[in-house]
C-alpha positions as CSV (number, residue, x, y, z in Angstrom):
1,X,20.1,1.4,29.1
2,X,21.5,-1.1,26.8
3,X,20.3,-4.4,25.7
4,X,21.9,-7.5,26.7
5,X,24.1,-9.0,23.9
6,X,22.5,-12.5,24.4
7,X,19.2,-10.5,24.3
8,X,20.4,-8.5,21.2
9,X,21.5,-11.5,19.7
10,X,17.7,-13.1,20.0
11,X,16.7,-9.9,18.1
12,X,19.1,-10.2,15.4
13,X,18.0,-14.2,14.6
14,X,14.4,-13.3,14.1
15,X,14.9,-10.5,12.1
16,X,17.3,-12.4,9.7
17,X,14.3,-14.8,9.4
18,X,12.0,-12.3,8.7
19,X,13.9,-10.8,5.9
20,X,14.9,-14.3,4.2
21,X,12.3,-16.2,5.0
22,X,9.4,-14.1,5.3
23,X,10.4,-12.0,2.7
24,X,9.5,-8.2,4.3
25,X,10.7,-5.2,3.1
26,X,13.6,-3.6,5.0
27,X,11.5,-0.6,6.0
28,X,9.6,-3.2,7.6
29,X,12.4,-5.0,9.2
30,X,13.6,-1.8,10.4
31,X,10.2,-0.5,12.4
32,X,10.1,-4.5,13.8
33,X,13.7,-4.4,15.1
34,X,12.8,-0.9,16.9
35,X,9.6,-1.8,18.5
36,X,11.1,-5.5,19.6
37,X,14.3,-3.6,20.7
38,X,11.9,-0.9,22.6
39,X,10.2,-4.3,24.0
40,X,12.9,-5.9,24.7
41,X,14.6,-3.2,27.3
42,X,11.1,-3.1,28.9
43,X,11.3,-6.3,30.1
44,X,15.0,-6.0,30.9
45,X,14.0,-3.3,33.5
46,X,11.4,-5.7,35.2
47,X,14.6,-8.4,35.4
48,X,12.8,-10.4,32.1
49,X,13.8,-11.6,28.9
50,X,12.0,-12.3,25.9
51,X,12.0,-15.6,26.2
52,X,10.4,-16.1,29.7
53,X,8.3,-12.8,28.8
54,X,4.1,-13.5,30.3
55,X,1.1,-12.3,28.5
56,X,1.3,-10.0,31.0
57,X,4.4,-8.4,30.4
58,X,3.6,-7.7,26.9
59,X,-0.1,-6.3,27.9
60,X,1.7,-3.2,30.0
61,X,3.8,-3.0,28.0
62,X,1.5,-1.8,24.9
63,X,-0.6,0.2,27.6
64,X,2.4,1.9,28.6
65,X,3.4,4.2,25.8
66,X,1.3,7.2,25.3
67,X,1.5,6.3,21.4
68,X,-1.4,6.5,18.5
69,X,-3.2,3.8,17.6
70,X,-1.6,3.1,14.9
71,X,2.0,3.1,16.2
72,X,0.5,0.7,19.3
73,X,-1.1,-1.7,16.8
74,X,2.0,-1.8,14.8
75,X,4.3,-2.6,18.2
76,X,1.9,-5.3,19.1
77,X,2.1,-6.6,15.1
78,X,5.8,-6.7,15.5
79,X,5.8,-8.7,19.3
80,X,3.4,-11.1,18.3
81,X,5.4,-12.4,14.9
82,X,8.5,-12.7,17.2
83,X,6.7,-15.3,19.2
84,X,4.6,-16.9,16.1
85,X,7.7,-17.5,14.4
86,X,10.0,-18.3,17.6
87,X,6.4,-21.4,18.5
88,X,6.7,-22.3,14.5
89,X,10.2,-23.4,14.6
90,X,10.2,-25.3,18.1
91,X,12.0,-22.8,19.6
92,X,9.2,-21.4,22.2
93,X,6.5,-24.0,23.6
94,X,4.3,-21.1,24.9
95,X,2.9,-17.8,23.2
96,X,2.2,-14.7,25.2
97,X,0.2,-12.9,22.3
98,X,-2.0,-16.2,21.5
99,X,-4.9,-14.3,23.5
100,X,-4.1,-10.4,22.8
101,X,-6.1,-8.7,21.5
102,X,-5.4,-6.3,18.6
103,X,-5.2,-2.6,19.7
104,X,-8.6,-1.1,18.1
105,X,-7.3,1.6,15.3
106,X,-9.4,4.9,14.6
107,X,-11.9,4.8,11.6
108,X,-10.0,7.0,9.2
109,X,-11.3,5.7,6.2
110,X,-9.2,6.4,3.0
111,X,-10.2,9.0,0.7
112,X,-11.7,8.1,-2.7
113,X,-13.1,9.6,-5.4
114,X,-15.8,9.4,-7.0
115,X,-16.1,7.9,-10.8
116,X,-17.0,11.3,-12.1
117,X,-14.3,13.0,-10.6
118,X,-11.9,10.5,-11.1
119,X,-13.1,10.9,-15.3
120,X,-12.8,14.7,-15.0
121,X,-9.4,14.2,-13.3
122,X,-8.1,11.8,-16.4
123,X,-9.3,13.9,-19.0
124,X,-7.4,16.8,-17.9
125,X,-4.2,15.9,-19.6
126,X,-3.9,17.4,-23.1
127,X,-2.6,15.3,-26.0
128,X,1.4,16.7,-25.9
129,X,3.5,13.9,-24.9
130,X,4.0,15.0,-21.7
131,X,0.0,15.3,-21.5
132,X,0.0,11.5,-23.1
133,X,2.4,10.3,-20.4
134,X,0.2,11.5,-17.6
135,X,-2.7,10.2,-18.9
136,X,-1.2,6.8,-19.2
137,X,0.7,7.3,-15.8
138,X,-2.8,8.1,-13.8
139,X,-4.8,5.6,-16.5
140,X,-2.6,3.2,-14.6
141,X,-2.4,4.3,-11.2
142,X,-6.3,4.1,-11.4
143,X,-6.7,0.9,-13.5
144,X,-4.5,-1.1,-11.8
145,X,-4.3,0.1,-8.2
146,X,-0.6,0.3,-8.2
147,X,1.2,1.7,-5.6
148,X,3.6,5.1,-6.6
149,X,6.6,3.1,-6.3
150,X,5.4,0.4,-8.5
151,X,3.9,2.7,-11.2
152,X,7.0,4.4,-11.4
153,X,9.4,1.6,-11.5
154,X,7.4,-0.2,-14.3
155,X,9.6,-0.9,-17.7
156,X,8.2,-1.3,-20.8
157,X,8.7,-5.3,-20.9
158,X,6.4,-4.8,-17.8
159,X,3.7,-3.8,-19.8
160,X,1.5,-6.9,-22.7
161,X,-0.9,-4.4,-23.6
162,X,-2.4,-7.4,-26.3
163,X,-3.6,-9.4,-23.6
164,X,-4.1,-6.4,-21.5
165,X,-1.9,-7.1,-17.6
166,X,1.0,-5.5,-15.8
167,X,3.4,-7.1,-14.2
168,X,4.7,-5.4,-10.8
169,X,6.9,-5.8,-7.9
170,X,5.7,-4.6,-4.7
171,X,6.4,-5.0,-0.8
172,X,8.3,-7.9,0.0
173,X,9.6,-8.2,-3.4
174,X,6.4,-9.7,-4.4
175,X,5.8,-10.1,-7.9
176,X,2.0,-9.8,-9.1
177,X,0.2,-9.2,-12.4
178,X,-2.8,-7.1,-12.7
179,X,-5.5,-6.5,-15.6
180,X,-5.6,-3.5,-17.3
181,X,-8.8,-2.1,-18.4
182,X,-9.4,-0.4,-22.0
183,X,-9.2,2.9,-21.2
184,X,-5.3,2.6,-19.2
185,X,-4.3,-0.1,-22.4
186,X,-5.5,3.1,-25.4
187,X,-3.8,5.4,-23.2
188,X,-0.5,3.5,-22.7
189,X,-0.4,2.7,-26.2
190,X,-1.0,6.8,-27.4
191,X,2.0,7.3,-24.9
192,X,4.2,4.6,-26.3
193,X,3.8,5.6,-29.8
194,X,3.1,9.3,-29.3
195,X,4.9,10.5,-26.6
196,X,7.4,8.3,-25.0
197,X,9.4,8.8,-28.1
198,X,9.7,12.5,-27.7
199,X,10.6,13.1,-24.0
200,X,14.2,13.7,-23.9
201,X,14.3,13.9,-27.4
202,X,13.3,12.2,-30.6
203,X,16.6,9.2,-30.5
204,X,18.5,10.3,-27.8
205,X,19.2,7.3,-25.3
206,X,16.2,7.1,-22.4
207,X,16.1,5.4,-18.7
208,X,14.8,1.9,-19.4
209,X,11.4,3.1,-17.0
210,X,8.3,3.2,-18.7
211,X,7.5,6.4,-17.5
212,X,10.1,9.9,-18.0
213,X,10.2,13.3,-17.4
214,X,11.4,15.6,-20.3
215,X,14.7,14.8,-20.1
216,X,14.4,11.4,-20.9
217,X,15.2,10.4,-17.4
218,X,12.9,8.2,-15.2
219,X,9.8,10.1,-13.6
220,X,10.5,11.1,-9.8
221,X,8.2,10.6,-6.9
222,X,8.3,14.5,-6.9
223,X,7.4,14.5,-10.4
224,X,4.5,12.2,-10.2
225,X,3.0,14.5,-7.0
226,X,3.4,17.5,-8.6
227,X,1.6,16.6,-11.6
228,X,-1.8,14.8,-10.1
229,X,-1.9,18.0,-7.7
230,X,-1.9,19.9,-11.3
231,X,-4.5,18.1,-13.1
232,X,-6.4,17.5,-9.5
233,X,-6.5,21.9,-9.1
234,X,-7.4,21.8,-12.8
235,X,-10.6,18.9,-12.3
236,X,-11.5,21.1,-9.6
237,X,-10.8,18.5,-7.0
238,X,-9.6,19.4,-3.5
239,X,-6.0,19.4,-3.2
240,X,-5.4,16.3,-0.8
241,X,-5.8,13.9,-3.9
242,X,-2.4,11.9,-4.1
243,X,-1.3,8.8,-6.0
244,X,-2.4,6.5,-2.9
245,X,-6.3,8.2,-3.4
246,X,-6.6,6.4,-7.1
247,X,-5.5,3.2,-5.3
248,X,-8.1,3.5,-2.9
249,X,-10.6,4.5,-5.2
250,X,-9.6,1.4,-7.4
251,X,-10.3,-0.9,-4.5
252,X,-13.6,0.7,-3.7
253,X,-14.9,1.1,-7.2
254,X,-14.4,-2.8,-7.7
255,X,-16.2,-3.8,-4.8
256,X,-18.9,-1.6,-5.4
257,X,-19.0,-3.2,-9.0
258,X,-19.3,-6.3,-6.7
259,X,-15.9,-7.4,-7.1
260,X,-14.9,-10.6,-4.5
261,X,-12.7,-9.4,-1.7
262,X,-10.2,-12.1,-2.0
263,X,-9.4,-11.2,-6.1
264,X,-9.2,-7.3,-4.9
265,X,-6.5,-8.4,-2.3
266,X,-4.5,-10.3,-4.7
267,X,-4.6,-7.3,-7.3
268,X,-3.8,-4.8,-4.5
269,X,-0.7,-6.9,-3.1
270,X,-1.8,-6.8,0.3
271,X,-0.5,-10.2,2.3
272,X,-3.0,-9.5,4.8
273,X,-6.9,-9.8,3.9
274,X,-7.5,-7.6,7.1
275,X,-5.6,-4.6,5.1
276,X,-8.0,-5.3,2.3
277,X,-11.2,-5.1,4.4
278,X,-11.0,-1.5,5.3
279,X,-12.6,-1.0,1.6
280,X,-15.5,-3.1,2.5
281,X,-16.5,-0.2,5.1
282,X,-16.1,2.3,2.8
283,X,-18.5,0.1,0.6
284,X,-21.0,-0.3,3.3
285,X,-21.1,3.5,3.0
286,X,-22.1,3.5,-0.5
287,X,-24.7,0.9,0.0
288,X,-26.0,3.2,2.9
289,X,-26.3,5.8,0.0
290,X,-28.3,3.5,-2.2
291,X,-30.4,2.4,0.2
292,X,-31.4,5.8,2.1
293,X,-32.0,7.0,-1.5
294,X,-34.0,4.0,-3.0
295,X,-35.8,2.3,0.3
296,X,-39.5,4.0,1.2
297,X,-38.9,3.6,4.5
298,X,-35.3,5.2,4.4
299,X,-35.8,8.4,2.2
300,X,-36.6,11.7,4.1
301,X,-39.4,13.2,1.7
């Protein structure tokens, strides 16, 4: 079946606002236009539109699907901003998500490490300058909770190691600085003077990325995997450690430090504070931990 052009038309006005005024990513834009476009033929079947859609409507749909959890929670993410943004600019008087309810996700907390493992994992690296670059390259991922994409896309104006922030640009093109701690600032610094220089080749020309491989060309996604699963297998660490574990072992280190949720959110980049708060169960686990082990009442001998 194919979509009605005036319904197709609809489609293609929201997502233009989404992308210039709400600023999402294209991927984003992308998996909105394909669930809203999957929505829309849906109620073209009953003889609906998305304009006269009922709460209804949009609650079989989402039960319809034999989907995960995820994907459902996304869909319902995607059909609820369609008729936020369609009530925001006086285009809708009524809201058929106002009430729904988000789909409940599965508890798959992320994986983190712990600080001792995450220390053996840094100290891996030996002082070459390929070694210096990784240690810099995870000192960051680790210190300032950067995404892959971000770490890798950092330049060297990025970096003011004197005052000790990064400045990054992640989903959204959002723009955000983030501290560095002293461990990721001595590390970056080694690698600037001691090993930066020499990948490629001692005054050959080098990508304008902070971080190369050793051909003086800008560090790949590839690259970056291959060498945390090195040092991880070398650490002792189980092979599922990824750049995405020393972001979520950022987050959960800061708020067991007691770190405010609202400051971890900024430095993360989320634009949600629900994305944030999955860290805060993870932290509930620790204080579990600490209390089985310390309470009178709690431990078992």
């Amino acid at each position: 079946m194919t979509l009605r052009a005036d319904q197709d038309s609809v489609l293609a006005e929201h997502l233009r606002a989404l992308r210039l005024e709400q600023g999402l990513a294209e991927r984003t834009v992308e998996s909105y236009r394909r669930d809203l476009t999957q929505f829309a033929l849906f109620l073209q079947r009953r003889g609906t539109t998305l304009e006269s859609a009922s709460a209804e409507d949009v609650r079989e749909f989402l039960a319809e699907g034999d989907w995960r959890a995820a994907t459902r929670a996304r869909k319902a993410a995607a059909i609820r901003s369609f008729y936020r943004l369609r009530v925001l600019a006086g285009m809708a008087a009524f809201d058929p998500t106002r009430k729904l309810s988000s789909p409940r996700l599965e508890s798959n907390l992320p994986r983190t490490l712990t600080v001792d493992e995450v220390s053996r994992l840094l100290a891996a690296p030996r002082p070459t300058p390929a070694g210096l670059r990784d240690r810099a390259l995870l000192e960051t991922l680790y210190g300032a909770g950067l995404r892959a994409s971000e770490a890798l896309a950092l330049r060297l104006q990025d970096l003011d190691l004197d005052v000790g922030f990064v400045r990054t640009v992640g989903k959204g093109d959002k723009e955000r600085v983030v501290p560095l701690g002293r461990k990721a600032i001595e590390a970056l610094r080694a690698y600037n003077e001691r090993g930066r220089p020499f990948l490629g080749g001692a005054g050959t020309l080098k990508a304008p990325e902070l971080f190369l491989n050793s051909r003086g060309c800008r560090l790949s996604r590839q690259g970056l995997h291959l060498l945390i699963k090195r040092y991880a297998h070398q650490a002792g660490l189980p092979d599922d450690v990824s750049a995405h574990t020393f972001r979520h072992s950022f987050a959960t280190h800061l708020l067991e430090g007691g770190a405010d949720l609202r400051a971890v959110q900024e430095m993360l980049g989320h634009a949600d504070l629900s994305t944030t708060q999955i860290y805060t169960h993870v932290s509930a686990a620790h204080l579990q931990r600490i209390y089985r082990n310390a309470h009178p009442r709690a431990r078992s001998t």
